[in-house]
C-alpha positions in Angstrom: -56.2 114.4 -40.0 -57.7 117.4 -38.3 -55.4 120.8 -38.1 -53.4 121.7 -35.3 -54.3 123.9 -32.3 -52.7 127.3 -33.5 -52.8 130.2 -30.8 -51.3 132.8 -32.9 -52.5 135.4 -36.1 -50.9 134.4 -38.9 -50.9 137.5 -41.9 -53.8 138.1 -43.9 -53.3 136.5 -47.5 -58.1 136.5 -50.3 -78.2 152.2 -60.5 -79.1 150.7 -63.1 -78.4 152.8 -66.2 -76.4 150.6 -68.7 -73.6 152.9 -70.8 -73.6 152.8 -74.6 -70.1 151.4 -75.9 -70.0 147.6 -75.7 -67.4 146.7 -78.2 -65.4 149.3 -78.1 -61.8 148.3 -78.2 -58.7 149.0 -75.8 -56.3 151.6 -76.4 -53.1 150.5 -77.6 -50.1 151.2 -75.3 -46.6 150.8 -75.7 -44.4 147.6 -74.0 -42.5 148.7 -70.3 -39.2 150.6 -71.2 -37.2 146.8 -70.8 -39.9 144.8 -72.2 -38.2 142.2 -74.7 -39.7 143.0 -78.1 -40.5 139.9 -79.7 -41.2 136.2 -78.4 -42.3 133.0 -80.0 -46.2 133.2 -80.6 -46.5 129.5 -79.7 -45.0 128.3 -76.2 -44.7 125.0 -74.1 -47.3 124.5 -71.6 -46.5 122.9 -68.1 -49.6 121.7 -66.2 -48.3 122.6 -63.7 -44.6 123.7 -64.3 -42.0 122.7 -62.2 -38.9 124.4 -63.3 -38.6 128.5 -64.7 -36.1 130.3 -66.7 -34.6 133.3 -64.2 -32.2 133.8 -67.0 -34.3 136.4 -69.3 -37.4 137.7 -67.2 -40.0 140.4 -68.5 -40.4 143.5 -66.8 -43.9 144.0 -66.2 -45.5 148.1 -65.5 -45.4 149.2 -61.7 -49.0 149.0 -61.9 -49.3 145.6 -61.4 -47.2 145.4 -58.0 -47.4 149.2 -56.4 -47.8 149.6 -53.1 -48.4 145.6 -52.3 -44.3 144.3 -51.9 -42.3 145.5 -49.0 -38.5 146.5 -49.6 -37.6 143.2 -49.2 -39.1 141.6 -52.0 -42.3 140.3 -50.2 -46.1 140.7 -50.6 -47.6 142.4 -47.9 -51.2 142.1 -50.2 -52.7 140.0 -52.9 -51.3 141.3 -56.6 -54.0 142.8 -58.5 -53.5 140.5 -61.3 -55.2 138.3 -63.1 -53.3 135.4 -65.4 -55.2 134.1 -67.8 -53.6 132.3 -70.9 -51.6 134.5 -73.1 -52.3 137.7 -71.2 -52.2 139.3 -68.1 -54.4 141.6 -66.6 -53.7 144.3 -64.7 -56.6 146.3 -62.4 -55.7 149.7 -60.7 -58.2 152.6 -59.5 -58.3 154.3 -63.1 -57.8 151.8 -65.8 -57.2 148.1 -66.8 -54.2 146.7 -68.6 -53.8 144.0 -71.1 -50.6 142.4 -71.3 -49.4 139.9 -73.4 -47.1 137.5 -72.0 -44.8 136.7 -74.4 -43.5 140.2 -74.9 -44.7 142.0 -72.3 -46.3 144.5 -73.8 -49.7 146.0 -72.5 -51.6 145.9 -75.9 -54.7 147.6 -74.3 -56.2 149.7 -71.1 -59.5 150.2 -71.0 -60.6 152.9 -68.5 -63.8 154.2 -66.5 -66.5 156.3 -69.2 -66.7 159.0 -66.8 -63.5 160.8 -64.9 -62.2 158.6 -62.3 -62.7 159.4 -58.9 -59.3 158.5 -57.8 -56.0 158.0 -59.6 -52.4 156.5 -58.2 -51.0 159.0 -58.3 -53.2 160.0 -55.1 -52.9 156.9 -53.4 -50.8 156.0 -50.2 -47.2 155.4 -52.0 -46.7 152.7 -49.0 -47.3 149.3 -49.2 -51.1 148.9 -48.3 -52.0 151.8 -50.0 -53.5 150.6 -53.3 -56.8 149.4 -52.8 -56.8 147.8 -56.1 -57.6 144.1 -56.4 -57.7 141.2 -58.9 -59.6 141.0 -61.5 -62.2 138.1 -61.7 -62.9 135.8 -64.5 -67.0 135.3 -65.4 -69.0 133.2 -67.1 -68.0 129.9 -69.0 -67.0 128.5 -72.2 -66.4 130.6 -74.8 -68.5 133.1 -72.8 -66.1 135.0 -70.5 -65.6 137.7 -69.1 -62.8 139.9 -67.3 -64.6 142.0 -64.5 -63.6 144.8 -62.7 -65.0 148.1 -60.8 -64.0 152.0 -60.7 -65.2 154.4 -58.8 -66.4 157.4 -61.0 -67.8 160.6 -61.0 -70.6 161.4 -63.9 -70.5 165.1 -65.1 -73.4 167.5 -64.4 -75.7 169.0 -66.5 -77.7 172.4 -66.2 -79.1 172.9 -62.8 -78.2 169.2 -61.6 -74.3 168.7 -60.6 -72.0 166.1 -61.0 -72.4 162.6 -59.1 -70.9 159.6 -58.2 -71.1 156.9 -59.7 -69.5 153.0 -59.8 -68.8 151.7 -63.2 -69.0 147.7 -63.6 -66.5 147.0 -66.6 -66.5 143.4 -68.5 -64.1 142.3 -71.3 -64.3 139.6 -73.8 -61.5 137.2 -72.5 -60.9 136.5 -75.8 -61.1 139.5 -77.6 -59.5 142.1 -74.8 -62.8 143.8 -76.2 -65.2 146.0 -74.1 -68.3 143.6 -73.7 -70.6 145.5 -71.2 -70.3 148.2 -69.0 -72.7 148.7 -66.2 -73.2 152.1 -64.0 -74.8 151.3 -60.6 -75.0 154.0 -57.4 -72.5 153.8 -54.7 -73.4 153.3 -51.0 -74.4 155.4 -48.6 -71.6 155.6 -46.7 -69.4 155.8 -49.8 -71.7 158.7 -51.5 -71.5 161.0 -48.6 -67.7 161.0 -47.8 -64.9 163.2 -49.5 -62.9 160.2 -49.9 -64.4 157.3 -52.2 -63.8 153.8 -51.1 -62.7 151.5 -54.4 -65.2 148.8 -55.4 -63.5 145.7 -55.5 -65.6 142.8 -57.2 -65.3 139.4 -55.5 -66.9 137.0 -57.5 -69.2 135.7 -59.9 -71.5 132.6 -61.2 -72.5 132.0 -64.6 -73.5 136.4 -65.7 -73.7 137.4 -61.9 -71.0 139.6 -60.4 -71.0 140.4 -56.9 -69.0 143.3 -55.6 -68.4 145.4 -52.5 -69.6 149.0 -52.7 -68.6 150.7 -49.6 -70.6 148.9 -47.2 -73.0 147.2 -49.8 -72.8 143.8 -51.5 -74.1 144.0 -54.9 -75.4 141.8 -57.7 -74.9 142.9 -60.8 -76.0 140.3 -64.1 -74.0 141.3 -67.0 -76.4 139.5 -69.4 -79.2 141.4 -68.4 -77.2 145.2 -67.7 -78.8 145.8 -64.5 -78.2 145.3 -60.8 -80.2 142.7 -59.8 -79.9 143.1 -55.7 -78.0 144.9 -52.9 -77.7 143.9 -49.2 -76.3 147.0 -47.4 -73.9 146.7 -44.0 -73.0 143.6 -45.3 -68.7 142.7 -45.9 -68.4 140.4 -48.9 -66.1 137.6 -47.6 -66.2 134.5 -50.7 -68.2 133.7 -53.6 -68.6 129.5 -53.3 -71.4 127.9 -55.8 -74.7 129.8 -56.1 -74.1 132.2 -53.1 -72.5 135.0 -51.5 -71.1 134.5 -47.7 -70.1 137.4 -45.5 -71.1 138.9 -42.4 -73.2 141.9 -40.9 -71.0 144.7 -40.4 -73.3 145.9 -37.3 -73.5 142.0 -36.2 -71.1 139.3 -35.7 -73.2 136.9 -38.2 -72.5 135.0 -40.8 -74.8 134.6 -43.8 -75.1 133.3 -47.1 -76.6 135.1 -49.7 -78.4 133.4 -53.0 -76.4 134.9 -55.8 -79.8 135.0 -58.0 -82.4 136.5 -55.7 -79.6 138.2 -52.7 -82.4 135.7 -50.6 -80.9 134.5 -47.3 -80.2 131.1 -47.4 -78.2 130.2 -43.9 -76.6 132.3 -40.8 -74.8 131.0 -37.9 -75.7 131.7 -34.2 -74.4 134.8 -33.2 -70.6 135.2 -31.9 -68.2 137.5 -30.4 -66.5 138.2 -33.8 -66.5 136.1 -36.8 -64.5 136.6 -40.8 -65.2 134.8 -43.7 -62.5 134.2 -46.1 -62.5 132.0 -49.6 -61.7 128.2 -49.0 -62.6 126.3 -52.3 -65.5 126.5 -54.8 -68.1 124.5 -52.3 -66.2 125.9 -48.8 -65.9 129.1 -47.0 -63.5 129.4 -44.0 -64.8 131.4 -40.4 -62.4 133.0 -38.0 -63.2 134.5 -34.9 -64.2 134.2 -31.2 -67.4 132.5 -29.8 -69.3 134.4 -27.4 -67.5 132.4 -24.8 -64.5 133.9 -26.5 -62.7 131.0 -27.9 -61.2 131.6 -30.6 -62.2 128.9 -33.4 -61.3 128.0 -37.2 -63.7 126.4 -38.8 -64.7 125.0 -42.7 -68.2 125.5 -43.7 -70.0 123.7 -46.2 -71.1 126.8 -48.6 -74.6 125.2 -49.7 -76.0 124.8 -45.9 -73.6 126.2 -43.5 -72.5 123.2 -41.7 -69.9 122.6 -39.8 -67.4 120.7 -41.6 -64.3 120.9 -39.3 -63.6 123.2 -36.1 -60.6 123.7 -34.6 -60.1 125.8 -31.0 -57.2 127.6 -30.2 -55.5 127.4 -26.7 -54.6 130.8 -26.3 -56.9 133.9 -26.7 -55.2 135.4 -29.9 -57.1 135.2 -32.8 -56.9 132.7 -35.4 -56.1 134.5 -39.0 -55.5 131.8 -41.3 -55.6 132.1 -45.3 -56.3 130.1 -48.0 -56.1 129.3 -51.7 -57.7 126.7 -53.9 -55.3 125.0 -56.6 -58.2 125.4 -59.4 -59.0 121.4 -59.2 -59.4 119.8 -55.9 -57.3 121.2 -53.0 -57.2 123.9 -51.4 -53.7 125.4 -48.7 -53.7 127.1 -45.8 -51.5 128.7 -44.0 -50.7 130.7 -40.7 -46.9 131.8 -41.1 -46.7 133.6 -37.6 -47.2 130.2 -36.2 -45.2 128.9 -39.2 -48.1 126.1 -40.6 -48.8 125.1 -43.6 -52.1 122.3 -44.6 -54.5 120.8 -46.6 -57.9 120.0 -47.2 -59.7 118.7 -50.2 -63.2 119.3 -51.6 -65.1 117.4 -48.9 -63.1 119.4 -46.2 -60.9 116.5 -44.9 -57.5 117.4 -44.0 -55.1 115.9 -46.4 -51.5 117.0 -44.8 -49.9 119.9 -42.6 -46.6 121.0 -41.8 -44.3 121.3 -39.8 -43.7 117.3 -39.3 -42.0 116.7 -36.2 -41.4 112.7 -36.8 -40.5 112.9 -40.2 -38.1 116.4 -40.0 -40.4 118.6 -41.9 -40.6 122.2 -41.9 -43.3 124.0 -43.0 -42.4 126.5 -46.3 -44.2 130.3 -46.5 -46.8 129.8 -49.6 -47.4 131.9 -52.4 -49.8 130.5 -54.3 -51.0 126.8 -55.5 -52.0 125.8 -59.0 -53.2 122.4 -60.4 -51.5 120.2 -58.0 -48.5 121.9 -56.8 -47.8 124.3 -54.1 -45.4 126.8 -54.6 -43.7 128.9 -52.1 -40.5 128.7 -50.0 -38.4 127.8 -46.8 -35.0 129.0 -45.4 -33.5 126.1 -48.0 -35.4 128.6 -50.8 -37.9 128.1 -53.5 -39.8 124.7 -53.3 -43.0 122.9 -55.0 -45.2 121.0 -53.2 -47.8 118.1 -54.3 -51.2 119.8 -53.1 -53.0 116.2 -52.3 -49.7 114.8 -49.9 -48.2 117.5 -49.1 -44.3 115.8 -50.0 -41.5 117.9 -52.2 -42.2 118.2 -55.9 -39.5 119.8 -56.8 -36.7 121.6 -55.0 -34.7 124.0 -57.3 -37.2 125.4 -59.2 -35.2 128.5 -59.9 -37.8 131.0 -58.0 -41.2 131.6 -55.4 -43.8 132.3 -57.7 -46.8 134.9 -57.0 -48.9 133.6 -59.6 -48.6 131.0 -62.1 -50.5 129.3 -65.4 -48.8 126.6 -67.9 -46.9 129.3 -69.6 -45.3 131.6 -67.1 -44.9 132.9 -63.2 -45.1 136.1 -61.9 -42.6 136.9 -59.3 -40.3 139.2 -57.7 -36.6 139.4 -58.9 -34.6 136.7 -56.6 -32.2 139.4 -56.8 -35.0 141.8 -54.4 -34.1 144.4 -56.7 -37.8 145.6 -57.1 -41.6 145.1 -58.7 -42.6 141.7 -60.6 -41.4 140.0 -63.4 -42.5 137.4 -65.9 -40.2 134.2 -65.9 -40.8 131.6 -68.5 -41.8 128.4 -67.2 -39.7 125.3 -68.5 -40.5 122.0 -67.0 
């Protein structure tokens, strides 16, 4: 099955000095004002839940929606959340929350060594204007790690004055203990502006973080407490396997980075304009015009570059299609401008795609896929997908999840009244 011919944008879904402190645990915070106070320490799990309890929700802080849902109860940008078990984390520009999910209290925040350089209170109160992201989980086994980035700014001393700094923060996923904390330098472009850009780290494999610093890609191994390469001009677009793939900012060129050595390991021919987005853990997605301007979609094999699939638009608006992997073998797209929804699995053949014409299928507005379902919603409301044929799982399961584990979903009250809750998940 090979995607449809789409001809319009759809939204956009996606040095060295090592700081004494590792172990240091979180400070203890209080549960939101509504929190409920007490919940069962053992829950059901649902791999993957079906059905959730609207009945009794948990407030969560405004941190962990402000300034990415509209008015009307939508997500204009990713949440910067992270659901992981028992908890939840919670990233903003100053700090990051713990949460536990039963209760929802935040049992910890753990926050930059040195003063922040920017705060929320200073941020863009619309939606758009938090530049925080997800967290990322690194490392295996028993051996992870929650990562995230601050911008900081280390005090002065005698004759030499204060400086800024980026501060690389891993927790024990465990533990919610502080297990390393890294300071590299920011970019140039960052270092010399009034106004700091916020890091935002991207990926990882095995100890190796890669982040966006301004306008520099960087490697930082959290085994080793050092940054281990930087490409500068270069925009971050997925970590897939052992490398990094984004694109020249002062080129339209694709490469792939080796997430050990920052080596090059492939680039495409040159175009008009090309993005690269996450598409599973062993393909990247490219949008953009060909130097003949035709505007193109295409799934690239991570490891070598190839051509998987390409798709050509019949008009000359871009192609801005999204994507998220379902943890296991599938991975969704979507372009809801042009109201299309598909599928493609590990090997980059196109499993399904919506609407169906023949069989009186609409395609539904996505929110996010987990282990075999696809979970977002038409004009009928909330719906779960199967993520390898693409037919109804389930069609009243109570709400349109953000984000979703066996335990719980995050999502917006389905009565719009504002920020994101936790609903219990129950079948």
């Amino acid at each position: 099955m090979r995607k449809a011919n789409l001809g319009v944008s759809g939204i956009g879904l996606g040095a060295l000095a090592a700081i004494i402190g590792c172990g240091t645990a979180p400070e203890a915070q209080q549960p939101p004002a509504q929190a409920t106070a007490s919940a069962p320490s053992e829950r059901p799990t649902f791999d993957p839940p079906r059905t959730f309890d609207v009945s009794d929700p948990i407030p969560l802080p405004d941190s962990a929606s402000l300034s990415k849902i509209n008015l009307g109860g939508q997500r204009v940008e990713p949440l910067p959340l992270l659901l992981d078990g028992n908890r939840l984390w919670i990233s903003s520009v100053d700090r990051l929350e713990i949460v536990d999910i039963t209760s929802g209290m935040v049992t910890g925040t753990l926050r930059p060594a040195h003063q922040p350089a920017l705060s929320p209170s200073t941020q863009d109160p619309f939606v758009g204007g938090n530049p925080a992201q997800p967290p990322i989980l690194a490392g295996t086994g028993v051996q992870r790690s929650v990562v995230t980035a601050f911008a900081a700014t280390a005090p002065g001393k005698g004759t030499t004055p204060p400086r800024p700094v980026i501060e690389i923060l891993a927790v024990d996923a465990g533990t919610g203990r502080e297990a390393h904390r890294i300071e590299i330098e920011p970019s140039d472009d960052s270092q010399h502006k009034l106004t700091r850009k916020h890091p935002v780290v991207i990926g990882a494999s095995g100890p190796v973080v890669i982040a966006q610093v301004g306008t520099d890609t960087v490697a930082v191994n959290l085994d080793d407490r050092r940054e281990i390469w930087r490409r500068p001009d270069f925009a971050l677009g997925a970590v897939a396997g052992n490398v990094a793939v984004g694109t020249d900012t002062k080129a339209a060129v694709a490469r792939a980075l080796a997430i050990e050595s920052g080596a090059e390991r492939w680039r495409t021919e040159p175009a008009a304009t090309i993005t690269i987005k996450p598409g599973s853990p062993k393909i990247v997605t490219a949008t953009g015009a060909s130097q003949g301007r035709k505007q193109f979609f295409r799934l690239l094999d991570a490891a070598t570059g190839r051509v998987l699939d390409e798709s050509t638009a019949t008009s000359s608006t871009a192609y801005n299609i999204t994507c998220l992997h379902d943890g296991r073998s599938v991975t969704i797209c979507q372009d809801q401008r042009q109201d299309w929804t598909g599928a493609f699995d590990d090997s980059g053949k196109w499993l399904w795609e919506l609407p169906d014409k023949e069989a009186n299928r609409i395609a539904p507005t996505v929110t996010t896929t987990w282990h075999g379902a696809v979970y977002g919603r038409t004009t009928n409301g909330p719906v779960i997908l199967d993520a390898r044929t693409g037919e109804d799982r389930e069609t009243a399961p109570g709400l349109t999840p953000w984000l979703v584990n066996e335990h719980t979903a995050v999502a917006s009250p389905p009565d719009a009244s504002g920020g994101v809750k936790l609903y219990r998940a129950t079948g």
